[in-house]
Structure formats: C-alpha cells, structure tokens
C-alpha positions as CSV (number, residue, x, y, z in Angstrom):
1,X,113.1,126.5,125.2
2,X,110.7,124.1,123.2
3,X,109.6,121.1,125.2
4,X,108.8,117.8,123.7
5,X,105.6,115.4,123.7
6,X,106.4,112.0,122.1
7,X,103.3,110.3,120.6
8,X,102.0,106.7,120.2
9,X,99.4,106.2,117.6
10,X,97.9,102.6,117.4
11,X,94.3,101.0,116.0
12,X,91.8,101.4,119.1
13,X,90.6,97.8,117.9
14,X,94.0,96.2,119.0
15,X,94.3,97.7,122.8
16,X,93.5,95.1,125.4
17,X,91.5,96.5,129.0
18,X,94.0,96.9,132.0
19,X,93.3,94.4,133.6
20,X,93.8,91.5,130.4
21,X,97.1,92.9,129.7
22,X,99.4,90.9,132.2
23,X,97.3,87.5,131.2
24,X,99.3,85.5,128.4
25,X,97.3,85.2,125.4
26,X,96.8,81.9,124.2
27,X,96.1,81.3,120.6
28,X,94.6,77.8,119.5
29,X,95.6,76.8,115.9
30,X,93.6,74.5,113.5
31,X,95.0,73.2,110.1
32,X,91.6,74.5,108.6
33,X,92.1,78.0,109.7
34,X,93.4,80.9,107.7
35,X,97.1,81.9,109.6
36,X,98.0,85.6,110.0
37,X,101.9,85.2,109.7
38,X,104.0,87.9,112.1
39,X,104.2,90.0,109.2
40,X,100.2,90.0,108.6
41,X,100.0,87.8,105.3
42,X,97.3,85.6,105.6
43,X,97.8,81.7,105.0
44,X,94.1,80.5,104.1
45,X,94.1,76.2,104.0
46,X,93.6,74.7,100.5
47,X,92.1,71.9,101.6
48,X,90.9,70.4,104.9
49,X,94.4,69.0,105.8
50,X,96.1,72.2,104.9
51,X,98.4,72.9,107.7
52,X,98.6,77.0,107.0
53,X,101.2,77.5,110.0
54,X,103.4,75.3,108.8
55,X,103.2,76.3,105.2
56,X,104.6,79.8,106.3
57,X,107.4,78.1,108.1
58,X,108.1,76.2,105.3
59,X,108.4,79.3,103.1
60,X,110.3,81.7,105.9
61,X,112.7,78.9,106.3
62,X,115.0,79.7,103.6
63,X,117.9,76.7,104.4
64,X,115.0,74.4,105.1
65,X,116.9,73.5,108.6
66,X,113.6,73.3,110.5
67,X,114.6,76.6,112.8
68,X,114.0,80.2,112.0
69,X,116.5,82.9,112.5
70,X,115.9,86.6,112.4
71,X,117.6,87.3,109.3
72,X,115.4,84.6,107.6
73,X,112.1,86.6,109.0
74,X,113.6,89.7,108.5
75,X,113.4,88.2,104.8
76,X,110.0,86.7,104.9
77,X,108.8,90.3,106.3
78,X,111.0,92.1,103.7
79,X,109.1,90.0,100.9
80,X,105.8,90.9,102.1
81,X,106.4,94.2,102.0
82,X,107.1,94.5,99.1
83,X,103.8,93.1,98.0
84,X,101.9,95.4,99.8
85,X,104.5,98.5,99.2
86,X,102.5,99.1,95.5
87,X,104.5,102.4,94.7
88,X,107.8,101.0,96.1
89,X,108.0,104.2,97.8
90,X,109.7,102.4,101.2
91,X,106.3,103.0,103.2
92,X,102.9,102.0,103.6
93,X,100.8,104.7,103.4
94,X,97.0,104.6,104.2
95,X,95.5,103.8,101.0
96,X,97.8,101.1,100.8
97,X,97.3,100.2,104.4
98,X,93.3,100.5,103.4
99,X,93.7,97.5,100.6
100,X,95.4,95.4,103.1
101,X,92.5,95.6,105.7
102,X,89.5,95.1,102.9
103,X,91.1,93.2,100.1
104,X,94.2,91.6,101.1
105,X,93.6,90.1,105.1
106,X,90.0,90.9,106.2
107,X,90.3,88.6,108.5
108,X,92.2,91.9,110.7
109,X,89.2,93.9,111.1
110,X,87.9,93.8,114.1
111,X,83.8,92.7,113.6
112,X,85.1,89.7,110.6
113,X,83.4,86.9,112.0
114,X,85.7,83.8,113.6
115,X,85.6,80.8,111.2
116,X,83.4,77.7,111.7
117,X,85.6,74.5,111.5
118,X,84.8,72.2,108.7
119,X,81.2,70.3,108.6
120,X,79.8,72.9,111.8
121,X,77.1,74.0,110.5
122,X,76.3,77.7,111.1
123,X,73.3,78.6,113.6
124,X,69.9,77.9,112.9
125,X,66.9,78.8,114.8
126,X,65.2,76.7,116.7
127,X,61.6,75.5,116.8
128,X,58.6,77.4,118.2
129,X,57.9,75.1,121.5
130,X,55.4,77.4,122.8
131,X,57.6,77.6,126.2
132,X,58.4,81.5,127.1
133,X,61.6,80.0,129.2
134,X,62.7,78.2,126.5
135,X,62.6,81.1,123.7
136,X,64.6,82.8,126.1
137,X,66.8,80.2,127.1
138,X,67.3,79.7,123.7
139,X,67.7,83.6,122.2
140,X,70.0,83.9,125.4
141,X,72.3,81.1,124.2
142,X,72.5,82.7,120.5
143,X,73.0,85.9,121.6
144,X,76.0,84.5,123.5
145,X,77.1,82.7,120.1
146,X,77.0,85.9,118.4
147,X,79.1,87.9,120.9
148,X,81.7,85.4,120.6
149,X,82.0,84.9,116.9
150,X,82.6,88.2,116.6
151,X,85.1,88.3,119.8
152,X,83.1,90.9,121.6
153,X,83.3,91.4,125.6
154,X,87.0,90.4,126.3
155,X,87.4,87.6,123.5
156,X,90.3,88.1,121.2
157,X,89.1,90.2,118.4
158,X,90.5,90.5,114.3
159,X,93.9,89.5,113.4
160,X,94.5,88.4,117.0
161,X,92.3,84.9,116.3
162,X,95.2,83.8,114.1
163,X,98.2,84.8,114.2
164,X,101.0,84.0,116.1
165,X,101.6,87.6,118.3
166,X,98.7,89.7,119.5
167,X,100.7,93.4,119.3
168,X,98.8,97.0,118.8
169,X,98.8,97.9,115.1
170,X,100.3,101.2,114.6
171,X,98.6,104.0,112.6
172,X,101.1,105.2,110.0
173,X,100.6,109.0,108.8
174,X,98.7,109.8,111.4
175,X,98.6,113.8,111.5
176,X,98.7,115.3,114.9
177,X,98.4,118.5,115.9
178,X,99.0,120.5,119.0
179,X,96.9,123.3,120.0
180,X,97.2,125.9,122.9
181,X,94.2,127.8,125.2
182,X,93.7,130.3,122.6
183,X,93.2,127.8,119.9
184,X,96.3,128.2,117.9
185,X,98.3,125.7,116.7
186,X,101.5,125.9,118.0
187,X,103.0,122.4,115.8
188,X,102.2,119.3,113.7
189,X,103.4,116.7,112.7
190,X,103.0,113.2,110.9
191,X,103.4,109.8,112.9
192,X,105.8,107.6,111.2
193,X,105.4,103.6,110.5
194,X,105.8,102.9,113.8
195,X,103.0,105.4,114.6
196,X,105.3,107.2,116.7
197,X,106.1,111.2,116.0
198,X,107.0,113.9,118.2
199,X,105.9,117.6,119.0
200,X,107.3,120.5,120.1
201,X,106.0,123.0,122.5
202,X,106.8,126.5,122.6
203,X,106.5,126.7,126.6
204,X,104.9,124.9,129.3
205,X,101.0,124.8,130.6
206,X,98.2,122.8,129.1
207,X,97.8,121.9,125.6
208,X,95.5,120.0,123.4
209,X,96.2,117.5,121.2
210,X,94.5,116.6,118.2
211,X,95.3,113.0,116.0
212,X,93.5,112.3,112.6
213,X,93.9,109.8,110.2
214,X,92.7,108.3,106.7
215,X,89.6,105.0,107.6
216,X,90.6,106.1,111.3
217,X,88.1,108.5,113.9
218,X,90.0,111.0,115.2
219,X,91.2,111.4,118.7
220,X,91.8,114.5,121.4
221,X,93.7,114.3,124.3
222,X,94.4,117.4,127.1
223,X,97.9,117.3,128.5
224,X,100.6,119.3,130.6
225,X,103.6,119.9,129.5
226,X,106.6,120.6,131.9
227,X,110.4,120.2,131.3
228,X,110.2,116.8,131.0
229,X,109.0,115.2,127.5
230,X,105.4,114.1,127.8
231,X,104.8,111.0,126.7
232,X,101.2,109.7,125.2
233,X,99.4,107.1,123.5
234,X,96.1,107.8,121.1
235,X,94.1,104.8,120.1
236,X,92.2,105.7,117.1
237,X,89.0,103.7,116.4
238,X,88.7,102.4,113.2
239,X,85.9,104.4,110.9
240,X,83.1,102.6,109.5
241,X,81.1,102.4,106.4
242,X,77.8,102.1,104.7
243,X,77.2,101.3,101.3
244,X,74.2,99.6,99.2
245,X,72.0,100.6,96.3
246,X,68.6,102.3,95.8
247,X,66.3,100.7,93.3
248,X,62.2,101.9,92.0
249,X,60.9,98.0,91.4
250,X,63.6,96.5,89.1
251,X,65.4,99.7,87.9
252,X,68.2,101.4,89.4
253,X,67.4,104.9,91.2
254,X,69.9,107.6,90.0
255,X,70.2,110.8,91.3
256,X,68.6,110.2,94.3
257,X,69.3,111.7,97.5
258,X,70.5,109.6,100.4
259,X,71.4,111.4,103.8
260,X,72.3,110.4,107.1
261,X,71.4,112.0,110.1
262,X,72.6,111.4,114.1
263,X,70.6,112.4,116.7
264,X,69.0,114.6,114.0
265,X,71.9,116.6,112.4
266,X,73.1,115.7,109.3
267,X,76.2,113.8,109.2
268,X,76.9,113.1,105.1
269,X,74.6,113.1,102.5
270,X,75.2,112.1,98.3
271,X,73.6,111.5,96.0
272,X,73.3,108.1,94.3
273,X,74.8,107.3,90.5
274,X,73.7,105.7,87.5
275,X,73.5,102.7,88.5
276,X,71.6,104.1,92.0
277,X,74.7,102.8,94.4
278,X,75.6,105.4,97.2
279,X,78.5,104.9,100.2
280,X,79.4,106.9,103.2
281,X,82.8,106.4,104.5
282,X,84.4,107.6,107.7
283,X,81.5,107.5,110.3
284,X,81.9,107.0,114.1
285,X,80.4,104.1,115.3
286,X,76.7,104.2,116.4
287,X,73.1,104.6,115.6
288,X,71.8,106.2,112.4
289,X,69.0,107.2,110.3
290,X,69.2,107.1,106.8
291,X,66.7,108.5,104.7
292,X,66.7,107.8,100.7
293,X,64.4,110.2,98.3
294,X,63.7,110.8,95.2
295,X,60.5,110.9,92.2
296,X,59.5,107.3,92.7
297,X,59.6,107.8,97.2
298,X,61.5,107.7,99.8
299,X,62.9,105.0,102.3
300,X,63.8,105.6,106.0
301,X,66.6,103.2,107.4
302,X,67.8,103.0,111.4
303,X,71.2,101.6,110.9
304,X,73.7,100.5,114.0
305,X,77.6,101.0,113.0
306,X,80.0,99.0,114.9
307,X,83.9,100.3,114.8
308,X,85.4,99.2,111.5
309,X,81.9,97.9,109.8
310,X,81.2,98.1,106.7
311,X,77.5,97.2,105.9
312,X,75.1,97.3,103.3
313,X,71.8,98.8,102.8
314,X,70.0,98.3,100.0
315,X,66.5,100.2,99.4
316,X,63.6,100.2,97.2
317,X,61.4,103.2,97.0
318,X,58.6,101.5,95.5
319,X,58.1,99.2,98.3
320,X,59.0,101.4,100.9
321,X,56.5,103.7,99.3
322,X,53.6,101.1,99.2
323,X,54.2,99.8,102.6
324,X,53.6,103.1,103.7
C-alpha cells in the first residue's frame, strides 16, 4: 500500500530561529514608510505626511464604515491578484512570482536595505583622528549599522519591516521529487500555491527527497517513511544573481568570456553581448571568482553573494590590464 509524505515548501528567507518563534513580533509603523498590505502590495508615501497604512484601509474598506470584514479583504486580496495574475490563468506562477520580488515590491527580498526616515542622512565616514581605539570604535559602530539595515543577526528581515503579519512565504510550483536507495524515483510532484503537495511511497524504509524551484536553491532532505504520513517542511533559499558589463576604455566588450568559478570548479560561464553586458542567475550564496577575457585583457573579480542578491559588476579590461 502506497504511504504518504505531505510537504511544506516556503522561502528560507522568511523562517524565524527556534527560539524567536514564540516572541510576538512587533512592527513599528511610520507615515514615511512604504506599507506591505496582507496581500503583499506595497503602499510607498507620496509625500512626507503620507499615511500609507491608512491609505490601504481606506481602499480595503469598501462601505467606508471604518472596520474591516473578511469579505472586504477577501476583496482587497482578490483585486491584487489580479494585478499580479498577468495570464489570468488563476495562479501565480514563478515568473510571475519573479516580477513581483524585483519589479513590483523589492522591498520583500531579504538583503533590500530598511529605509532611512526623512532628513537622516545616510552614513558617512568619519575623520582620520590618528586614535587606533577610535577607528575601531568607530568601524565597530558602522559595522553594527550595516548589520541592521539590512536586518541581519535576528532583526526582522524583507517584507517583514512593513507589513502588518510576519508569515513564511510559500514557494508555488515547487517540483519535488522522491528518490529511493537505489536512486530511482519512485514519484513527483508539484507544490501548489500554498506550497504544499504530497507524495506517495511505494513501501516503507528511507527515502530522499529532493525540492527545486525557479530563483529558488534547491533542497534535500532524508526521511522514513512508516504507515503513518510523514510530514515535512523545505525552506528553500532564495538564488542570487550577478550581472554588470565589460568595457575596453569607453567601448563595449562583446563576445567576451566571463566565467565563474567556486572553490575552483566552474560554476556558469557566458559570454557577453553586443553591448558587453553578461548575468548569471541562480547561484548559491557565497564566495566567487569571476574572471572576464577577451583581445583587449582580462579582469579577475572575488565576489561575495548573499541569499537573494543581486549585484553588479562592472569591468574594464583595459585598466585591469594596465594595473597589472
């Protein structure tokens, strides 16, 4: 008798630690700062007085009676949808997931920096006083800064800075496998919008489980199955991406070939087009070397990918070559 495994698929970016879990999150709003509505449509102020909360109240409140029922979300959500639903197939697939994240609300990702408030000015370094406990007083207190503009170490992190819930993002379409010891694969399936799906084993023991997904890193788990449904949960990082051009003084390099290696294998490598602009998408985060050659040089580049990034590099053989 086939024996089931229910999965979970959400956006690694979204899972709190253990121990943060049970602590209410606590979300401080500003009339300045862009709002993430409960739907994910971003509210970004017009002006300085712009109250972006209540301007998606305003709208979700269909009877204007200052309270908001489900049906009149249910509306707001339905709306919204709609917007983002761009072959009004009834589903959000991953390319149209994909505009969402970069064009429509990329406020979500997870390394978009949290916004200054109005007239703070954005960090400056300070002056040389010749005092080694001071330059390190003072690169310690920046580094801190840093870490908590981009909500690293605990701090709440993408969408979760401004909106209203703080709720794992499921991973839609999602393809998931599972694999027995001898490497077959025994079923597959796809996750649905709520990133949930199921799977069916053929018989008990030890299986693996394999998860992939479009802009996501994909994800293995081991597991047991018995007569009871296994239940489990993949977080799957976001991927990350590098993009930039490669120029010869003040002309556009085409044709030139642009690699990048980890740990010495190659990872991805292109080529670079008329206009010389090259881009790698779907990499892991971590450390890279990316090496750019062609008739006029080369360039070498150690680049650091944080889960989600997207970053640009942008080289030029000629002084690359001279520098040399």
């Amino acid at each position: 008798m086939p024996l089931a495994v229910l999965i979970a698929a959400a956006a690694a970016a979204a899972a709190q630690p253990e121990a943060q879990r049970s602590t209410p999150i606590i979300v401080k709003g500003h009339v300045w700062a862009a709002f993430i509505s409960p739907m994910g449509e971003p509210f970004r102020p017009r002006g300085a007085g712009d109250d972006t909360l209540a301007r998606w109240f305003n709208q979700a409140d269909r009877n204007q009676d200052g309270m908001l029922t489900a049906d009149e979300m249910l509306t707001d959500a339905d709306r919204f949808f709609a917007t983002l639903d761009t072959d009004n197939n009834g589903e959000i697939d991953p390319d149209e997931l994909a505009h969402y994240e970069w064009e429509v609300a990329p406020d979500v990702q997870v390394n978009s920096r949290t916004r200054r408030s109005p007239g703070q000015p954005s960090p400056t370094q300070s002056k040389d006083t010749g005092d080694t406990q001071s330059r390190r007083h003072e690169r310690d207190r920046q580094r801190a800064a840093e870490v908590d503009a981009l909500g690293i170490g605990g701090a709440l992190q993408g969408a979760a800075r401004y909106p209203l819930l703080n709720i794992p993002e499921p991973v839609a379409a999602a393809v998931v496998a599972l694999v027995d010891p001898r490497g077959r694969e025994v079923d597959t399936t796809k996750t649905a919008t709520d990133g949930g799906g199921e799977l069916r084993a053929p018989h008990g023991g030890r299986f693996l489980m394999i998860a992939s997904a479009d802009h996501y890193q994909p994800r293995a788990a081991l597991l047991t199955v018995e007569e009871r449904p296994v239940e489990i949960a993949l977080l799957l990082p976001r991927s990350a991406a590098v993009t930039g051009a490669v120029r010869a003084g003040d002309e556009a390099a085409a044709g030139v070939s642009v690699v990048v290696r980890q740990e010495r294998e190659v990872v991805d490598e292109s080529a670079t087009d008329r206009d010389g602009n090259y881009r790698f998408d779907d990499l892991a985060e971590g450390v890279y070397v990316l090496t750019a050659a062609g008739p006029h040089g080369a360039a070498v580049r150690q680049i650091t990918l944080e889960e989600g990034a997207d970053v640009r590099f942008d080289v030029d053989l000629l002084a690359d070559d001279a520098a040399r």
